[in-house]
C-alpha positions, 0 to 999 in steps of 0.5 A: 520496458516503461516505468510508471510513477505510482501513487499509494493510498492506506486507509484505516479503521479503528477506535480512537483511543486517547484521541487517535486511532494510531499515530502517522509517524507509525503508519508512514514508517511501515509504508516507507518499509513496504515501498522500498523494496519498488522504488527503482526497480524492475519490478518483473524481477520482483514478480512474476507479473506486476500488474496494478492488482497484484502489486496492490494485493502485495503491497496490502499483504505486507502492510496487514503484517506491520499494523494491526489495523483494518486498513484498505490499500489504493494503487494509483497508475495514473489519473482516474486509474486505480486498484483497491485491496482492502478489508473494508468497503 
């Protein structure tokens, strides 16, 4: 068994509506949510196989549920090492 420190990146999509598309705090509130359920973890108690992908499609899942954005979701394993999830291009 390894551990890995992952890095997580969101994008969203929106119109801005008085000079933003949502606020950060929102945003990094549901991520927070989202993460914790990984943070020292092993994650093969979590799922049957955590791979880069599947915890990325996981990760995008249970973010889609919170913010009523089109938003995109990287995983980062490493550097120059990634899998993205996500609604738009």
């Amino acid at each position: 068994m390894h551990g890995h420190t992952y890095r997580v990146e969101v994008v969203l999509e929106g119109e801005p509506k008085e000079g933003i598309i949502v606020d950060f705090a929102e945003v990094k509130a549901a991520l927070r949510e989202v993460l914790a359920e990984y943070d020292h973890r092993v994650l093969n108690e979590l799922m049957p196989y955590p791979s880069a992908e599947n915890m990325c499609r996981r990760i995008y899942g249970k973010l889609k549920e919170r913010l009523e954005f089109p938003l995109k979701v990287r995983l980062w394993e490493g550097e120059g090492k990634w899998v993205e999830v996500g609604d738009f291009p």
